[in-house]
C-alpha positions as CSV (number, residue, x, y, z in Angstrom):
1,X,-1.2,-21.1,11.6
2,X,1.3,-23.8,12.4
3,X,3.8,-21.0,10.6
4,X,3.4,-18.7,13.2
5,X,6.2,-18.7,16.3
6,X,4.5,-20.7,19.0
7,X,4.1,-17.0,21.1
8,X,2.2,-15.5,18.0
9,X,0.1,-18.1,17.8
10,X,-1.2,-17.6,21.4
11,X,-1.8,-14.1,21.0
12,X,-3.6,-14.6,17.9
13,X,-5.3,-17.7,19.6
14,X,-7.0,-15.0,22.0
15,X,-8.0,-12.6,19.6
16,X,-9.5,-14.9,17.2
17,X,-11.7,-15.5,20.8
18,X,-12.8,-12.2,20.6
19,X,-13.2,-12.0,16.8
20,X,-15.8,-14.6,17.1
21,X,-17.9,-13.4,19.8
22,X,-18.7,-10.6,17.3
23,X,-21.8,-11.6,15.6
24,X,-21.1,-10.0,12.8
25,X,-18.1,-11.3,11.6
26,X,-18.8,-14.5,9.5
27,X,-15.0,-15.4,8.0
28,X,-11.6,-15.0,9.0
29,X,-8.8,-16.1,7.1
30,X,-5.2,-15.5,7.5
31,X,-2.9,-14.2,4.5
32,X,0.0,-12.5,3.8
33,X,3.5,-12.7,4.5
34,X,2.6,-16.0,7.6
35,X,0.2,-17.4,5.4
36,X,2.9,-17.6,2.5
37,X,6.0,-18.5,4.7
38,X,8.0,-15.6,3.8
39,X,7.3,-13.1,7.3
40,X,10.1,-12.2,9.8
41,X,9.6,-11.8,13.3
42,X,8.9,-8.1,12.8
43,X,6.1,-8.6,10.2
44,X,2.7,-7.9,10.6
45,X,-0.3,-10.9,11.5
46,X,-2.8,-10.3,8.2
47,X,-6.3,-11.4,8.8
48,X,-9.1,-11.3,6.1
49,X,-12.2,-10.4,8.2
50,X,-15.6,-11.1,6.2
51,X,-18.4,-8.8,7.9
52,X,-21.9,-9.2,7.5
53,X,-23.0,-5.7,8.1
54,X,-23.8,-4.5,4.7
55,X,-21.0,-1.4,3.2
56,X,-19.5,-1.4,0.1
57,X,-15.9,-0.6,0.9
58,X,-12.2,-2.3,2.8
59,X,-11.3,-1.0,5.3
60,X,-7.9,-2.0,7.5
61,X,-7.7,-1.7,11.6
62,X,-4.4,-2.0,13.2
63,X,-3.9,-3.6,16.5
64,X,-1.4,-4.3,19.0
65,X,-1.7,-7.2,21.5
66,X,1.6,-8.4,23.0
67,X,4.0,-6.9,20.7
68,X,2.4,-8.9,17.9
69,X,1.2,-6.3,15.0
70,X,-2.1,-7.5,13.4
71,X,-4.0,-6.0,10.0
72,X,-7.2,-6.3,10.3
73,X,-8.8,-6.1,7.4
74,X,-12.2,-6.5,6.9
75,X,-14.4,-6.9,3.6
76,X,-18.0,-7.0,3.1
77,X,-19.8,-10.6,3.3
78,X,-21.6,-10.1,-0.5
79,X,-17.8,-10.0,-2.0
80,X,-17.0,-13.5,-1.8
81,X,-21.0,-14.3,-2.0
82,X,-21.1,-12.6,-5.2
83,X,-18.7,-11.5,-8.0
84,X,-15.2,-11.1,-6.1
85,X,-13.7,-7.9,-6.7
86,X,-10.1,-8.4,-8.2
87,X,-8.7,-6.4,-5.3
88,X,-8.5,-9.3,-2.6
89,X,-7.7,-12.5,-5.1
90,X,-4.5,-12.4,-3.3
91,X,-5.4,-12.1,-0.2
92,X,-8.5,-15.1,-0.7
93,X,-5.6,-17.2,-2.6
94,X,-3.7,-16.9,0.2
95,X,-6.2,-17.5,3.0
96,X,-6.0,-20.4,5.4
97,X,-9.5,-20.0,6.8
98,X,-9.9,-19.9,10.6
99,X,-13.3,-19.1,10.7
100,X,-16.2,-19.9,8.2
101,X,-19.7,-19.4,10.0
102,X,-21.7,-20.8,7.2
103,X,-19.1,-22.8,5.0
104,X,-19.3,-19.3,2.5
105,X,-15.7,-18.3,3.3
106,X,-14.5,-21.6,2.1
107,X,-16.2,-21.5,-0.9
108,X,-14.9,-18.5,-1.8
109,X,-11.1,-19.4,-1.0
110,X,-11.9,-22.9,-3.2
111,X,-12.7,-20.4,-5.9
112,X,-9.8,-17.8,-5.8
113,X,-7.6,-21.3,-5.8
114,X,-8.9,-22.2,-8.9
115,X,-9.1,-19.5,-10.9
116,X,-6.4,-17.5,-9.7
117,X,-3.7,-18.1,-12.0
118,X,-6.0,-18.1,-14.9
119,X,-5.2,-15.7,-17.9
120,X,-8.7,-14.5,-17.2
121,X,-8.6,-13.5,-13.9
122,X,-5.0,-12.1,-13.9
123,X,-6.5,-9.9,-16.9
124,X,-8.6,-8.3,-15.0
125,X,-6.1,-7.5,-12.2
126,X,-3.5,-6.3,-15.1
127,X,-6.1,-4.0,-16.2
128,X,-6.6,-2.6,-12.8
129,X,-3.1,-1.8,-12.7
130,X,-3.0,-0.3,-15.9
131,X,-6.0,1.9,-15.5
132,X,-4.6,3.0,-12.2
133,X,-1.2,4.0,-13.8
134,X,-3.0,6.1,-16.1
135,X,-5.3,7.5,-13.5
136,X,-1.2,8.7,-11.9
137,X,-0.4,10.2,-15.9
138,X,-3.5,12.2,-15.9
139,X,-2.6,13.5,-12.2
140,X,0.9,14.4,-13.3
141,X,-0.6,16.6,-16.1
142,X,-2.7,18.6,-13.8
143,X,0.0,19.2,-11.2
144,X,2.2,20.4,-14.1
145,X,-0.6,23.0,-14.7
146,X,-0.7,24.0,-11.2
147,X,2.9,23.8,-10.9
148,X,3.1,21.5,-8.3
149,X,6.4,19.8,-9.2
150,X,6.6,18.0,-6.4
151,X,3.2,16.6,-6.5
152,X,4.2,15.8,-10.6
153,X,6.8,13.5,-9.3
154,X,5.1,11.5,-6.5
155,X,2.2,10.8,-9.2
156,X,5.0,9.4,-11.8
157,X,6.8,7.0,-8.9
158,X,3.0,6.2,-8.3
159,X,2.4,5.5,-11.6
160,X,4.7,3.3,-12.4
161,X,4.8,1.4,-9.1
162,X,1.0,0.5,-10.2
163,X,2.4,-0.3,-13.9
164,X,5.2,-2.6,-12.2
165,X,2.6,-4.8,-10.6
166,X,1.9,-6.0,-14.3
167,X,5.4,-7.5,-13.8
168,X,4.6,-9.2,-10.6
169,X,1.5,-10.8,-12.0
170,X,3.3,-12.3,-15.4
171,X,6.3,-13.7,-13.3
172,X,3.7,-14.9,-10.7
173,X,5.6,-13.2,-8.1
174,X,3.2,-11.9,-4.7
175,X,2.2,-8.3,-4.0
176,X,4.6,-7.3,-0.4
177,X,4.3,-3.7,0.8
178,X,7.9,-4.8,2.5
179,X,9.1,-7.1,-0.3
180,X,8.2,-5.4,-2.9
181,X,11.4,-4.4,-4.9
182,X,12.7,-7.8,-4.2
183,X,10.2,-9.3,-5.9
184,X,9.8,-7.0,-8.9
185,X,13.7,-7.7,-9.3
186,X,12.8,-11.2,-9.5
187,X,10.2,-10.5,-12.0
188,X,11.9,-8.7,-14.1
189,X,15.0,-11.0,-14.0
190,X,12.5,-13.5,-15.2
191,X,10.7,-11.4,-18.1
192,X,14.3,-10.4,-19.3
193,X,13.0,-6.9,-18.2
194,X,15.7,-5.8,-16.4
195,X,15.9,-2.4,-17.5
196,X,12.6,-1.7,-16.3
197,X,13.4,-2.1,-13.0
198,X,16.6,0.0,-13.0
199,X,14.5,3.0,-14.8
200,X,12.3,2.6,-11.9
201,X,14.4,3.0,-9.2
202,X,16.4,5.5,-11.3
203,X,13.3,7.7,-11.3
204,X,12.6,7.1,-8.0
205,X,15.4,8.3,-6.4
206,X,15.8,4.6,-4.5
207,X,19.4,4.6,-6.1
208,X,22.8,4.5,-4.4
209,X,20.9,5.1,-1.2
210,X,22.9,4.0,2.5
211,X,22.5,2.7,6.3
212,X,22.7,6.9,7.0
213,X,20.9,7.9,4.3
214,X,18.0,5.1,5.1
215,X,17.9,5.5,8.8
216,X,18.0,9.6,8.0
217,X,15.1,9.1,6.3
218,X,13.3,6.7,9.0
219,X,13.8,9.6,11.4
220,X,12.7,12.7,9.3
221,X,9.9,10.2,8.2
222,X,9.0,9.6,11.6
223,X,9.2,13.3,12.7
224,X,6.3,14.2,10.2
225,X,4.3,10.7,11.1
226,X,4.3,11.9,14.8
227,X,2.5,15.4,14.2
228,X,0.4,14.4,12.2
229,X,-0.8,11.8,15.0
230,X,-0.7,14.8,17.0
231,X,-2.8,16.9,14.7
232,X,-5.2,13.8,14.0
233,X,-6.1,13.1,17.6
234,X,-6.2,17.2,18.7
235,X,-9.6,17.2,15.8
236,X,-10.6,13.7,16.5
237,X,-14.2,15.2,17.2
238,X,-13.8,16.5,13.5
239,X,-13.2,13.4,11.8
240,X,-16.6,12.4,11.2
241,X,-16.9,15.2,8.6
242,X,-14.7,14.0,5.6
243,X,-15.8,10.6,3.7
244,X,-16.3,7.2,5.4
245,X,-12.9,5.8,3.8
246,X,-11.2,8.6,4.5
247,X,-12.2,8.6,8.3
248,X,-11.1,4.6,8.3
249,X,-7.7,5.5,6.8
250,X,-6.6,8.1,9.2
251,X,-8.0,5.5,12.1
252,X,-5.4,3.3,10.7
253,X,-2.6,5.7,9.8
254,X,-2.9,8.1,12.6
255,X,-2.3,5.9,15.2
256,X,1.2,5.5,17.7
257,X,0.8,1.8,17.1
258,X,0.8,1.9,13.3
259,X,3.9,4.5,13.2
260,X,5.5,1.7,15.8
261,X,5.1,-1.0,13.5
262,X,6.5,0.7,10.1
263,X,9.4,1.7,12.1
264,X,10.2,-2.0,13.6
265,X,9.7,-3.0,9.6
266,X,11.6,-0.4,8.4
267,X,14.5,-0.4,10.9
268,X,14.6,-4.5,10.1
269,X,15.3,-4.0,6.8
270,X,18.0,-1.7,7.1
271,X,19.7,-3.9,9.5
272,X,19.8,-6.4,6.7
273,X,21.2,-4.1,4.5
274,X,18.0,-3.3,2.4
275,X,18.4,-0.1,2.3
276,X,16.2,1.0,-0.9
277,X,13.5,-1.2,0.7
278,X,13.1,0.2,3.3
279,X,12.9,3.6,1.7
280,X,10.5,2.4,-0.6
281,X,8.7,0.7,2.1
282,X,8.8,4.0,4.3
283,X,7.6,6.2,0.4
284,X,4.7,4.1,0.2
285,X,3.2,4.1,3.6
286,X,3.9,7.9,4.2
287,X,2.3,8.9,0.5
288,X,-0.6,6.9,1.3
289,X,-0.9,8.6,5.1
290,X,-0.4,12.0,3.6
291,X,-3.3,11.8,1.0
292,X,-5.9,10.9,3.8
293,X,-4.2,13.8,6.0
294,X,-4.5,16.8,3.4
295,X,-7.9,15.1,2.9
296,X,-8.5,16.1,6.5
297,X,-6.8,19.5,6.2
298,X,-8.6,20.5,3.5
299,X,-12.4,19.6,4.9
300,X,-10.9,21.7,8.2
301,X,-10.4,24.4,5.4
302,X,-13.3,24.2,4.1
303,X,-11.7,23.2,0.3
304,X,-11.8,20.6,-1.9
305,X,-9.4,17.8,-1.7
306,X,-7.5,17.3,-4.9
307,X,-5.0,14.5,-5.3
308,X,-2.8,16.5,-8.2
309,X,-2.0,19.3,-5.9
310,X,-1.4,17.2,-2.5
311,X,2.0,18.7,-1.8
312,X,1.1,22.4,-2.5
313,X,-1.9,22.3,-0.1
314,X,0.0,20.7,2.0
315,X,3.2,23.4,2.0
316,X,0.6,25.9,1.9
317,X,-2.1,25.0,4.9
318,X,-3.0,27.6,7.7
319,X,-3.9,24.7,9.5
320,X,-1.1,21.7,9.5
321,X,2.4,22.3,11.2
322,X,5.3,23.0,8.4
323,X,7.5,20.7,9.9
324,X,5.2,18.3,8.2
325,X,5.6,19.0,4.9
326,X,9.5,19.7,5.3
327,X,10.4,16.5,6.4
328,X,8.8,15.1,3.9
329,X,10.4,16.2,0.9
330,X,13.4,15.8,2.9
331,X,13.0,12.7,3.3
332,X,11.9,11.6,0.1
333,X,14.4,14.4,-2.0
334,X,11.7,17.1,-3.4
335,X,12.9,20.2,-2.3
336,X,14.0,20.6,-5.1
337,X,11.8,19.6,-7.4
338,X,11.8,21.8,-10.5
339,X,9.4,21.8,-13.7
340,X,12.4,20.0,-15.8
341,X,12.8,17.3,-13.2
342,X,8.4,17.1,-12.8
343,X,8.4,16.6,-17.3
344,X,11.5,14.6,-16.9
345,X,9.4,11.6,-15.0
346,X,6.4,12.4,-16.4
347,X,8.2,11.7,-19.9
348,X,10.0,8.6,-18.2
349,X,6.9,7.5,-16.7
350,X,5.1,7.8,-19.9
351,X,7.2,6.0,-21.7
352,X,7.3,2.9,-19.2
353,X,3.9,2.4,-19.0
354,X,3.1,2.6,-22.9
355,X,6.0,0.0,-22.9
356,X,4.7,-2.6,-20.5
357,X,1.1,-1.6,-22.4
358,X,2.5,-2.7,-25.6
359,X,4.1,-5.8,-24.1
360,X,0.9,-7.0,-22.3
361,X,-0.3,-9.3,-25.8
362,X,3.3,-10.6,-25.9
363,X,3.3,-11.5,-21.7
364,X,-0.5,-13.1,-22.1
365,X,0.8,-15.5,-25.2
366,X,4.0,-16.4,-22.8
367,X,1.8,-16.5,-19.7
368,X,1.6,-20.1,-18.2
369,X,-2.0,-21.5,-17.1
């Protein structure tokens, strides 16, 4: 905590107050960009919330107290009691524990220091990533089929944005939604990989981007974010029909404070001349939003919600305003999406992943324990 600007630290002060007056709650730990000493003054507060109410899901609650943006985001007691799921090593690594009721938390964080930078453990988060880059390939396929070109694309950027995180993990570089092509740079500077990164943002679209292009795309991004709030809070009553996750991720999206935080980020990184950043920053957030949206649209519409087709249901929806599909592939450059562009990346992607596949013996041997 002692990282934190002496005003952050009060307001977090309080709501650690109210954290622990909730019963349930039996571990906090702080992580992320504060824990590691890499935040700005417009970065988020990230606390690891350990609940002892029994789910089997994470779920993240954004709050705003005083102009200080906190993640809250909470995980189930039995993972750090049991087998830890490779999906919060970083966050555990990273904790400085604020709260441990019964000296589990601790125990826990202890472990993830230990074993963390083990070629066994990072195994089984570079599988992750590789499984989920392959989960994007199959998706890419489908919405060929369909001839959702624009879907196509979004699935390859996906893709390989899962495949890249190999990268981070051999260069032992940390996971940022805000930093993360700085530190895939880095990686791949280290790994004498450098080409990977420059087909990445090739495919992308993140290249030769400027201050008007970046803040263009801030505001059409934001245009889209804003009915969708709109939308979101006109059906609240209707939320409780799609799945539990689902409901917790348009709690967290679809709220004013959330769309006020990404722009503070996003606007800070342009200012300091980050312009593909922030783009990918603003990609990430708004991809993520829009799959838990059409989720909703579709349950409304009385469909079922398929990933490989998000941007055709979504252009094609009695129920949501168009603005908010325009925007959004004006934003992000699909309008005009066309099969050969939608093979073009999925050939590109392809290509990358088998490449890092194949290289994943050779980065293990040079991997240092």
């Amino acid at each position: 905590m002692e990282r934190l600007p002496e005003d952050f630290r009060n307001v977090l002060e309080r709501l650690l107050t109210d954290l622990k007056a909730r019963e349930s709650i039996v571990g906090i730990g702080l992580f992320g960009s504060w824990s590691r000493g890499d935040a700005s003054l417009t970065s988020d507060v990230d606390l690891l919330i350990v609940e002892g109410r029994d789910f089997d899901y994470e779920y993240i609650e954004r709050a705003l107290i005083d102009n200080v943006f906190f993640d809250l985001d909470y995980v189930p007691s039995k993972w750090i009691l049991r087998q830890i799921p490779p999906e919060i090593d970083q966050k555990l690594y990273e904790s400085q524990v604020l709260l441990d009721r019964n000296g589990k938390f601790a125990v826990a964080k202890e472990l993830a220091s230990k074993n963390y930078w083990t070629l066994e453990r990072a195994e089984m988060r570079i599988g992750n990533y590789i499984v989920q880059a392959d989960t994007y390939l199959s998706r890419i396929v489908s919405a060929l089929n369909r001839e959702d070109f624009q879907s196509a694309k979004v699935s390859a950027i996906l893709g390989l944005t899962s495949v890249m995180r190999v990268l981070l993990e051999v260069a032992r570089k940390p996971y940022s939604n805000s930093r993360f092509l700085r530190m895939l740079e880095s990686a791949t500077i280290r790994l004498s990989q450098n080409e990977l990164y420059d087909e990445y943002l090739d495919l992308a679209g993140f290249t030769k981007i400027n201050k008007q292009d970046a803040e263009g795309i801030l505001d059409s991004v934001t245009e889209a974010w804003q009915k969708v709030i709109v939308f979101v809070q006109e059906n609240s009553s209707k939320i409780e029909k799609v799945h539990i996750r689902v409901k917790n991720d348009l709690n967290y999206y679809c709220k004013e404070n959330f769309l006020k935080g990404m722009q503070v980020r996003a606007q800070t990184l342009i200012n300091e001349s980050l312009y593909e950043e922030a783009v990918h920053y603003l990609f990430r957030g708004t991809i993520s939003m829009l799959e838990n949206y059409v989720w909703l649209i579709s349950t409304l519409e009385g469909t079922r919600f398929d990933f490989t087709n998000l941007f055709q249901r979504l252009k094609n929806s009695s129920l949501s305003p168009p603005d908010i599909y325009q925007k959004t592939v004006e934003a992000f450059n699909l309008e005009d999406t066309s099969q050969s562009d939608a093979e073009e990346a999925q050939k590109k992607a392809k290509e990358t992943v088998s490449k890092i596949r194949n290289k994943r013996r050779e980065f293990a041997e040079t991997f240092d324990v």
